[in-house]
C-alpha positions as CSV (number, residue, x, y, z in Angstrom):
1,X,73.0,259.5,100.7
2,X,70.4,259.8,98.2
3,X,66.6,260.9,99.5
4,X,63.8,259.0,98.4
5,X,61.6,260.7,96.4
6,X,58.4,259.6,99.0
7,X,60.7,262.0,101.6
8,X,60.5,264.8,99.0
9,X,56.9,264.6,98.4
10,X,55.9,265.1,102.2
11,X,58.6,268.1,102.1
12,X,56.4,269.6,99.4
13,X,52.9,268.6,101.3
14,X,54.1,270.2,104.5
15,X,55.2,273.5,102.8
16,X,52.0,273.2,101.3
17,X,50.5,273.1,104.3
18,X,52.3,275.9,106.2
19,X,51.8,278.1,103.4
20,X,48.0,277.7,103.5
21,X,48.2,278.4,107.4
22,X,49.9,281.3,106.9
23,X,49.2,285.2,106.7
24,X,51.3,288.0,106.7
25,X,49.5,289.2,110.2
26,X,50.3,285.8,112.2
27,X,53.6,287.8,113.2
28,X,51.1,290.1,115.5
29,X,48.5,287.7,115.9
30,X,50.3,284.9,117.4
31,X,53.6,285.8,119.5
32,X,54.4,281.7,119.4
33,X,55.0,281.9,116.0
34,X,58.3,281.8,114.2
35,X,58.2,281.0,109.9
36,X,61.7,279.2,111.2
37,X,59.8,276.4,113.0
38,X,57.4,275.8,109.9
39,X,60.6,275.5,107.6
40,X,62.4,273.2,110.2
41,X,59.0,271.3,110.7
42,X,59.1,270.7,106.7
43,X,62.8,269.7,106.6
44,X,62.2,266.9,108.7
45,X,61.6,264.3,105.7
46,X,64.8,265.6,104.4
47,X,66.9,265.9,107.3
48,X,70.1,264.1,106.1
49,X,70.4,265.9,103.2
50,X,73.6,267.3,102.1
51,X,74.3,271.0,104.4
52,X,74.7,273.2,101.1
53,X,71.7,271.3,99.9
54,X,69.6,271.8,103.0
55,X,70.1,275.6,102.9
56,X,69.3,276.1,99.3
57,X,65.6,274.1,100.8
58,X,65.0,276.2,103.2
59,X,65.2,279.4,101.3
60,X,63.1,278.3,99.0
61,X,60.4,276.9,101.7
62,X,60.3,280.0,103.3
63,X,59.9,281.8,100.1
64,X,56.6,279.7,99.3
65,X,55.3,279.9,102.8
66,X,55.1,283.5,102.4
67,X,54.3,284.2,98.7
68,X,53.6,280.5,97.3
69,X,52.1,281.7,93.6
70,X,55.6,283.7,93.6
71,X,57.9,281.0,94.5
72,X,56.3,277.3,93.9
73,X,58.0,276.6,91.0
74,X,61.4,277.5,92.5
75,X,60.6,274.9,95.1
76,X,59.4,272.5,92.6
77,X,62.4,273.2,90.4
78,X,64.7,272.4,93.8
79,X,62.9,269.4,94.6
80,X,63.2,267.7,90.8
81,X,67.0,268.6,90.9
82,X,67.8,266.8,94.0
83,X,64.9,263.9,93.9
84,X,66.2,261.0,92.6
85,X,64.8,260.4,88.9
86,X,62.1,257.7,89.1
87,X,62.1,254.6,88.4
88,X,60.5,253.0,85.4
């Protein structure tokens, strides 16, 4: 089943999201927290991708919600890979 692109642009606004919520202290500062639910919360525009797929995602989401000018374009890179190419 192929994603639509649309699907991979809210992953990419919601990561961007959680990674401008996020600081290294929130561990401490908020005991409800868990950098699992903000990577499951931006999977859900994704969530029938492919399993092998899906984990390669979420790696790379939680790398840019905790270091996002370290990671972004391994996101990016991810995202172009498995977006379908658009259409002209």
């Amino acid at each position: 089943m192929m994603i639509p692109q649309e699907q991979f642009d809210d992953l990419l606004s919601r990561a961007a999201l959680a990674a401008l919520f996020y600081y290294p202290e929130i561990v401490v500062d908020d005991d409800d927290y868990s950098l699992q639910k903000d990577i499951a919360y931006c999977m859900e525009p994704v969530s029938a991708i492919a399993l092998e797929d899906a984990e390669r995602l979420r790696t790379a989401i939680g790398h840019v919600i905790t270091n996002p000018t370290a990671h972004r374009s391994e996101l990016l890179a991810l995202v172009i890979e498995l977006a379908p190419p658009p259409i002209e």
